[in-house]
Structure formats: structure tokens, C-alpha cells
C-alpha positions as CSV (number, residue, x, y, z in Angstrom):
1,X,56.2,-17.4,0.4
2,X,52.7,-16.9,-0.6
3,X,52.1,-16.7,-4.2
4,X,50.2,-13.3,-5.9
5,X,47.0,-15.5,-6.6
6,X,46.8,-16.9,-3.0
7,X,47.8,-13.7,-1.2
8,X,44.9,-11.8,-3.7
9,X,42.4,-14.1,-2.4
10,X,43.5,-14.4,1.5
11,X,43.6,-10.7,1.5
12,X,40.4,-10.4,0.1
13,X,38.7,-13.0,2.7
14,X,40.0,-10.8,5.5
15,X,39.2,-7.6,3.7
16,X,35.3,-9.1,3.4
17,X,35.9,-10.5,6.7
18,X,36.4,-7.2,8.5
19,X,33.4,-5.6,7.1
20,X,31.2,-8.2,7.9
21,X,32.9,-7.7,11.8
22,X,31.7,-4.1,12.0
23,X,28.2,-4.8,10.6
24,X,26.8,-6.5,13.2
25,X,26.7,-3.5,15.3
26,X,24.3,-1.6,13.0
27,X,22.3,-5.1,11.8
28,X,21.7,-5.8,15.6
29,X,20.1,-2.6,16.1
30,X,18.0,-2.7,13.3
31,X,16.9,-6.3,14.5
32,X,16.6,-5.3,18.1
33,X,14.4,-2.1,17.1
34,X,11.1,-3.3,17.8
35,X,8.4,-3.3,14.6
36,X,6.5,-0.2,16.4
37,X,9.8,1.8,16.6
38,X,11.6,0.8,12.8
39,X,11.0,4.0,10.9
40,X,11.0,4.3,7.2
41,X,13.6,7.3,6.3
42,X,12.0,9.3,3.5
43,X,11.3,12.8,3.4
44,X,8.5,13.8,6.1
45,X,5.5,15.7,4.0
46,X,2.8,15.8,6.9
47,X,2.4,20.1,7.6
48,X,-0.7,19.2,9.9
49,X,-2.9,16.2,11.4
50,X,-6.6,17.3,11.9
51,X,-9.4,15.6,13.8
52,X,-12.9,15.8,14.1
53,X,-14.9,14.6,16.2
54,X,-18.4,15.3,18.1
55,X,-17.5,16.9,21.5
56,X,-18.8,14.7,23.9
57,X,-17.1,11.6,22.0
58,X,-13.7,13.4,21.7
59,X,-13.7,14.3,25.5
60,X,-14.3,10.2,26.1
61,X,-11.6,9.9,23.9
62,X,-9.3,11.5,26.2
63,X,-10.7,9.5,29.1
64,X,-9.5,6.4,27.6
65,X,-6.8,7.6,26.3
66,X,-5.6,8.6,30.3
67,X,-6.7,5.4,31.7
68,X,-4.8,3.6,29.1
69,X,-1.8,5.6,29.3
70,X,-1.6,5.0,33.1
71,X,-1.5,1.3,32.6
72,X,1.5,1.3,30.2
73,X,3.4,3.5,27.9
74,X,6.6,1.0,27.4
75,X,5.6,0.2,23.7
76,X,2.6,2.6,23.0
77,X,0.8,5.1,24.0
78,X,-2.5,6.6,23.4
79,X,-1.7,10.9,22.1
80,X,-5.5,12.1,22.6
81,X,-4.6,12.6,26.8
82,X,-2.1,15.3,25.4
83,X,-3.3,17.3,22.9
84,X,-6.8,19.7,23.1
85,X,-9.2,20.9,20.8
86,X,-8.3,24.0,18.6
87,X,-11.8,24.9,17.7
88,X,-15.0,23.9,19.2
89,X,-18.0,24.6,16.2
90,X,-21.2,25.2,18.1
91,X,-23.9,23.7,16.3
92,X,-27.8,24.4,16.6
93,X,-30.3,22.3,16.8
94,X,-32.6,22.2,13.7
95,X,-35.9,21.1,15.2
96,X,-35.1,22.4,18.9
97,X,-38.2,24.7,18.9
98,X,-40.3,21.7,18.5
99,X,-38.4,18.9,20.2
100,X,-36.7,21.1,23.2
101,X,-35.7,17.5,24.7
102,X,-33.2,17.4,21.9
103,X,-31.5,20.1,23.3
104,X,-28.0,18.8,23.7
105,X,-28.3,17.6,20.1
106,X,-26.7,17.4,17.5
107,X,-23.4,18.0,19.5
108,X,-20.9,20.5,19.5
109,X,-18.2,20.0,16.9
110,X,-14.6,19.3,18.1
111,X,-11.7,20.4,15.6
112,X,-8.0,19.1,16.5
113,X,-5.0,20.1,14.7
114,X,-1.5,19.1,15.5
115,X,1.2,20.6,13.1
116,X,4.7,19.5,12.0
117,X,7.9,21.5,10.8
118,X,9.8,19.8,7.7
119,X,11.6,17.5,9.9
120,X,8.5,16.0,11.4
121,X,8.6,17.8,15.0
122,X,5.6,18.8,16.5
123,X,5.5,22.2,17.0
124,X,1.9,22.3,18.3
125,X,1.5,22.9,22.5
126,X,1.0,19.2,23.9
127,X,1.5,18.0,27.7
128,X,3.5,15.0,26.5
129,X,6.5,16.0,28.8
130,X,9.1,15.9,25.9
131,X,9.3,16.7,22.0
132,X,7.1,14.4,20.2
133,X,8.2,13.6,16.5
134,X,6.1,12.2,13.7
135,X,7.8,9.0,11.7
136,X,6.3,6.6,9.1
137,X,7.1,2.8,10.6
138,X,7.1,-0.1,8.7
139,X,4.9,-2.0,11.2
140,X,2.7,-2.9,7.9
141,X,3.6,-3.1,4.4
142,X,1.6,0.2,4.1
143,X,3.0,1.7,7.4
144,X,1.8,3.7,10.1
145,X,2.2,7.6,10.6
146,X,3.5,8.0,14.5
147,X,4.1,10.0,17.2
148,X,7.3,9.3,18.9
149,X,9.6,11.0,21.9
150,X,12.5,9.6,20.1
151,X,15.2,7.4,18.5
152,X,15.8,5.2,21.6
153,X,14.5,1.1,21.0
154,X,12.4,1.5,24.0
155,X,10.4,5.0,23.0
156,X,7.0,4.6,23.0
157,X,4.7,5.8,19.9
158,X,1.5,7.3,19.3
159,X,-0.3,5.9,16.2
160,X,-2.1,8.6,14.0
161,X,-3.1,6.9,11.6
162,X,-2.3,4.3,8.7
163,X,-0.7,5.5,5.5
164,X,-2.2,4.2,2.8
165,X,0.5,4.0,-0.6
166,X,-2.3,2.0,-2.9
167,X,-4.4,-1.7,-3.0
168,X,-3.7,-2.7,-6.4
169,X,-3.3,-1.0,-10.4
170,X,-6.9,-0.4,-10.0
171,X,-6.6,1.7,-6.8
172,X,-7.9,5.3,-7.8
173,X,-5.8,7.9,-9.3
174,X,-5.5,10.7,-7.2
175,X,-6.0,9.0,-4.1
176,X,-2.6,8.3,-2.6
177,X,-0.9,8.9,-0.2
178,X,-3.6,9.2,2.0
179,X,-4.1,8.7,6.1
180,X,-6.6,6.0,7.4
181,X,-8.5,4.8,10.2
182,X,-9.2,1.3,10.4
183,X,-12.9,1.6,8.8
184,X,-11.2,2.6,5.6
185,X,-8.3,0.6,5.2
186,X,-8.2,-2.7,3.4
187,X,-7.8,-6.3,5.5
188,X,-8.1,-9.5,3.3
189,X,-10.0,-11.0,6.2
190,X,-12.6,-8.0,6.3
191,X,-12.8,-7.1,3.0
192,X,-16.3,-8.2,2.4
193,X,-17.5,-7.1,5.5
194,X,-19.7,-4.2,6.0
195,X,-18.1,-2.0,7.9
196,X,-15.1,-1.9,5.1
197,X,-16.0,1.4,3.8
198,X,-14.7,0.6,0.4
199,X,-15.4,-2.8,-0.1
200,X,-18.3,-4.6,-1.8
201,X,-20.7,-5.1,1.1
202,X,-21.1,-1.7,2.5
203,X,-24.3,0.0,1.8
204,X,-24.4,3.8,2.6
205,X,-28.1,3.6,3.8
206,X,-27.6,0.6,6.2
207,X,-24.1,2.2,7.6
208,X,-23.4,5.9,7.6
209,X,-23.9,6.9,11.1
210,X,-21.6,4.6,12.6
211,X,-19.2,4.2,9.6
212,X,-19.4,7.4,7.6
213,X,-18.5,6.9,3.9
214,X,-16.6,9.8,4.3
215,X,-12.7,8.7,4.9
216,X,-9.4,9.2,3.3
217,X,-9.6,8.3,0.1
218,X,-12.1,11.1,-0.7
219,X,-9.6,13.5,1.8
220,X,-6.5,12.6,-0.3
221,X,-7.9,13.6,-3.9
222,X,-9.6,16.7,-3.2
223,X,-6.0,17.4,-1.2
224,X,-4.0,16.3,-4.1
225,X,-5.9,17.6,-6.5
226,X,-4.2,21.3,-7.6
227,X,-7.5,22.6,-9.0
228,X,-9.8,22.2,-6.3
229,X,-9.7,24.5,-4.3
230,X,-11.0,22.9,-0.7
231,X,-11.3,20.3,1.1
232,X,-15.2,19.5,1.3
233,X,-16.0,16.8,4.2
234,X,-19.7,16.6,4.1
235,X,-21.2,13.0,4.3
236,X,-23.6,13.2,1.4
237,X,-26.1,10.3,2.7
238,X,-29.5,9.2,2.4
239,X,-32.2,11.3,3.8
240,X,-33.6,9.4,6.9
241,X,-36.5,11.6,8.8
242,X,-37.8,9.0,10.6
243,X,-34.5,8.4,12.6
244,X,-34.5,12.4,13.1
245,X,-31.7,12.4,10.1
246,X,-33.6,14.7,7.6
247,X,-31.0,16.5,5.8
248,X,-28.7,14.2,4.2
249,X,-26.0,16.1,5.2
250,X,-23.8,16.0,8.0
251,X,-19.9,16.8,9.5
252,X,-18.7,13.2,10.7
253,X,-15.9,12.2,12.5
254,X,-13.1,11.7,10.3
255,X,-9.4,12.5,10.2
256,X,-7.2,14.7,7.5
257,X,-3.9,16.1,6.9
258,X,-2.5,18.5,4.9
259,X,1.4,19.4,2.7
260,X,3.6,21.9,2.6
261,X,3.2,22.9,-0.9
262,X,-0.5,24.3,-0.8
263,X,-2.8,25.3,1.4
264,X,-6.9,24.3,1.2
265,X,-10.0,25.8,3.8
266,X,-11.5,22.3,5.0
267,X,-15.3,23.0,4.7
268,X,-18.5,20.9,5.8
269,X,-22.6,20.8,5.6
270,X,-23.8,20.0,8.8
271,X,-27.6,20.0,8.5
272,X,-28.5,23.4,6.9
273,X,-25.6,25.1,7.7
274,X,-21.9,25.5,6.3
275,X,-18.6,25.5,8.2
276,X,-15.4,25.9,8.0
277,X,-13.1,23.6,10.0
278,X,-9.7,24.5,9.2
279,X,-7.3,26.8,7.0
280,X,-10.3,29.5,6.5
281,X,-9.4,32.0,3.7
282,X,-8.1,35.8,4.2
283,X,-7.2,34.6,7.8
284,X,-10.7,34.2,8.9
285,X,-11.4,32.0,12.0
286,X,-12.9,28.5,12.1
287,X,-17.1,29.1,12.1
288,X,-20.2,29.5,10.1
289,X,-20.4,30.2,6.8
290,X,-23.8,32.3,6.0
291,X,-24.1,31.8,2.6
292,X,-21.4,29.3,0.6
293,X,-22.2,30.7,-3.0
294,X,-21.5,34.3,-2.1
295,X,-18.2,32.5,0.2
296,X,-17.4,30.7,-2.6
297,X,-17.2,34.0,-5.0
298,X,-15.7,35.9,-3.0
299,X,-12.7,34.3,-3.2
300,X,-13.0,32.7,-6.9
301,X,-14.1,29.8,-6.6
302,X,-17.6,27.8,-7.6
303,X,-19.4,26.2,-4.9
304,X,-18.8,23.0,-3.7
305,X,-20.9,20.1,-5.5
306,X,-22.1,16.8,-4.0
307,X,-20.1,13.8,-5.0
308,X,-22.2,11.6,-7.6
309,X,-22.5,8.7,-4.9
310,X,-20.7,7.9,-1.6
311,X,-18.1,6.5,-0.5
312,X,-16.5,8.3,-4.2
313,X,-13.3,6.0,-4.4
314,X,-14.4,2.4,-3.9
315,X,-12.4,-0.8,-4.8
316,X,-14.6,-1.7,-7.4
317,X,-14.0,0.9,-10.5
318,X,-17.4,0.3,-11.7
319,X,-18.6,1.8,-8.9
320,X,-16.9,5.0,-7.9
321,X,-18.1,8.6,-8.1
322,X,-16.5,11.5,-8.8
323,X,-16.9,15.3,-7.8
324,X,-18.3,17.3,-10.5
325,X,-16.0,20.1,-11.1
């Protein structure tokens, strides 16, 4: 017969044995599921995605989008063709009356908002065909925000955005989590490029109408931040009247979100004028704002205050901004 000692250990072999025979199911799957479509189970804190985007650029947006789309949607797919605008800001031309050539400029302002119940469904109207769920994946250390149909290995996803946790100790406080585009986010093989909003090389002067030094590090604190009270997405840039830019001041494409524990207007200086994109207090609609000091007071608050240089939240910590208070 078998002794204690020996019986001890063979029972323990086949004990380890057996679990290690019903792991493979679950191990398999999380091997087979494809890097686009591994999510990252955490508690989902996105209440709403917003876009802007000039109108004319968002509508080729779409255009792309629907070619792409019709191509392939087995791993990807491209969630502009789905969704539509929510607001459209009309915006006048400030020199029309003496340039009426310029009459379709600037453009139109396109405002896009897709919102999420607590679990991550969309619960905005879209023409995807089924129920589209947001999910972080671990495609990247940092991970993307998605759009996904489902669970299956072979759902496609819709990429929103990356989320950005933090570079290094020296990343700004306040600043994480945020969601970035690709101009914003940090690449050891581009990091000393130009176009890296928050690296070394980029120059504001040289840069801000393609790249706007507006992005999601400035977004994040002024979200996470309890005491401010909005969410101001002006580009604060060099005054440039012999390129026809002669206000220093102007509503960008750029992309946002926004939690479940508060509520902020998302406001902008385009040209002369303020606007409100988003979230508008007292349940006021999405539009001009006539004057932003009597706005502001109204609803206790001091007006908004240019950054103290652009982009605020750079790499380098000797030379970031701040917003005065």
C-alpha cells in the first residue's frame, strides 16, 4: 500500500494536475483574443466623447470613414460613418465686408457627442446596426478607449482615442487620465519631432494651425480639476495677420470627454466671439455667448483667463504654463 507521504504528494500532483486541465480553456481564449479586442476590466468612467471639428473636414471625415468601412470591418472599423453632429456653431466671418471672397470662411463649427451609461453602452442614436460598447484594450501599455459590438474574438472595434495614464514622475499633476489623438501622445521615435505637441521641438508659432497646442492634457486638468468651473478650449496662439489669422484666438479640432461625478459647460474663443460647445448652464443650448464676463457672473463664476503659454502641460517642467485662477 501506498504510504501517507507518497499518497500526500501523488494526490497533490493530480489535484494540481486537474486545475491546470481546466485552465487551458480560459488561457486559450485570452491568447486567441486578438490585441484589438483584449479589454482591460476596470470600472468604465467615460459619461460622454465629444468632437470638434470644422464642418467641411468632419463631413470628409465621414467620407473616409464609409469608404474604409466598405473595404473591411473584420478587425476595425472606422465610427465617424455612424454617428452625426449634435450641434453645428455657425460662425461669421470677421473681415467678410471687406474680403466677400472669404465668404465660406472660417467654417461652420461641428460639435459631436456620443454618451455612455455606467457600463460603457452607448446610448447615443448611431446607424451601427447593433449596440456599440465602449472598452479600454490593452493594445498599448497605455491602452486605447474603443467602440466595440461585443465580446466575440472576431468583433470589430472603433478606436476613440488613446488613454493616456502618465509618461514618467515628472508627468503633470492633474493631467491624467486623459484621451489623446496621436499629435499629443508620446512615441520614443517621435518625441523630438515637431509635430509632438508636448515635446521639445514644437514651436506654437511655426505649428498651430495644423497641430493645435490645444490637446488633452490641457482637457484633463481643467476636467479634473474640482474648482474650475469649465472646460475652456480656446487655442491661445500667436497673432498672425498677414496669414488672415489676426486674433490669436480660435476653436480647433480637438477631442474631450467628460465623468460621471460632475458636470462642466465646454466653452471656446473663436475670433471675437464666445461659444459654448457643450454642457451649457441652466439648460441653455449650444451657441454664442454675447458677453462672457456678464456669462461668467451670472452663474458665479470669474471669467476664463488665457493660459500663461501654450501647449500648458509640456514634458519638460521648466516649461509648462498654468491657468491663472
Amino acid at each position: 500500500m501506498m504510504n501517507r507521504t507518497l499518497k500526500s504528494i501523488v494526490l497533490t500532483i493530480l489535484t494540481g494536475w486537474t486545475s491546470l486541465a481546466s485552465m487551458p480553456l480560459l488561457a486559450q481564449a485570452q491568447e486567441a483574443r486578438p490585441s484589438w479586442n483584449h479589454w482591460i476590466k476596470r470600472p468604465w468612467e467615460m459619461r460622454y466623447f465629444i468632437y470638434v471639428d470644422p464642418e467641411r473636414g468632419w463631413k470628409y471625415s465621414q467620407k473616409l470613414a464609409t469608404q474604409s468601412n466598405q473595404k473591411s470591418m473584420k478587425e476595425d472599423f472606422a465610427w465617424e460613418q455612424f454617428f452625426e453632429a449634435q450641434t453645428v456653431l455657425r460662425i461669421p466671418h470677421w473681415e467678410l465686408t471687406q474680403k466677400p471672397e472669404k465668404v465660406k470662411y472660417p467654417e461652420d463649427l461641428v460639435v459631436g457627442v456620443i454618451e455612455f451609461d455606467k457600463n460603457g453602452w452607448v446610448t447615443t442614436p448611431h446607424s451601427f446596426g447593433k449596440p456599440l460598447r465602449g472598452r479600454l484594450n490593452s493594445l498599448r501599455p497605455s491602452g486605447y478607449i474603443v467602440l466595440s459590438p461585443g465580446d466575440a474574438l472576431n468583433d470589430p472595434v472603433g478606436t476613440l482615442g488613446d488613454w493616456f495614464i502618465g509618461l514618467n514622475e515628472e508627468t503633470a499633476d492633474g493631467v491624467t487620465p486623459a484621451l489623446c489623438g496621436s499629435d499629443s501622445m508620446y512615441e520614443p521615435m517621435r518625441s523630438s519631432q515637431e509635430y509632438y505637441v508636448y515635446g521639445k521641438q514644437y514651436k506654437v508659432k511655426e505649428s498651430w494651425s495644423s497641430t493645435p497646442p490645444f490637446q488633452c492634457r490641457e482637457w484633463a486638468w481643467q476636467m479634473h480639476d474640482a474648482e474650475r468651473p469649465y472646460i475652456d478650449v480656446t487655442n491661445y496662439v500667436p497673432k498672425e495677420p498677414q496669414y488672415g489669422y489676426s486674433h490669436g484666438t480660435y476653436i480647433l479640432p480637438f477631442i474631450g470627454w467628460g465623468t460621471f461625478d460632475r458636470q462642466k459647460p465646454v466653452i471656446g474663443k473663436h475670433a471675437n466671439t464666445w461659444y459654448c460647445l457643450h454642457e451649457c448652464p441652466n439648460g441653455d443650448q449650444p451657441g454664442l455667448i454675447a458677453d462672457i464676463a456678464a456669462w461668467a457672473n451670472a452663474n458665479g463664476w470669474t471669467p476664463p483667463k488665457p493660459p500663461t503659454r501654450m501647449p500648458v502641460f509640456t514634458d519638460n517642467p521648466k516649461r509648462r504654463g498654468y491657468y491663472p485662477k
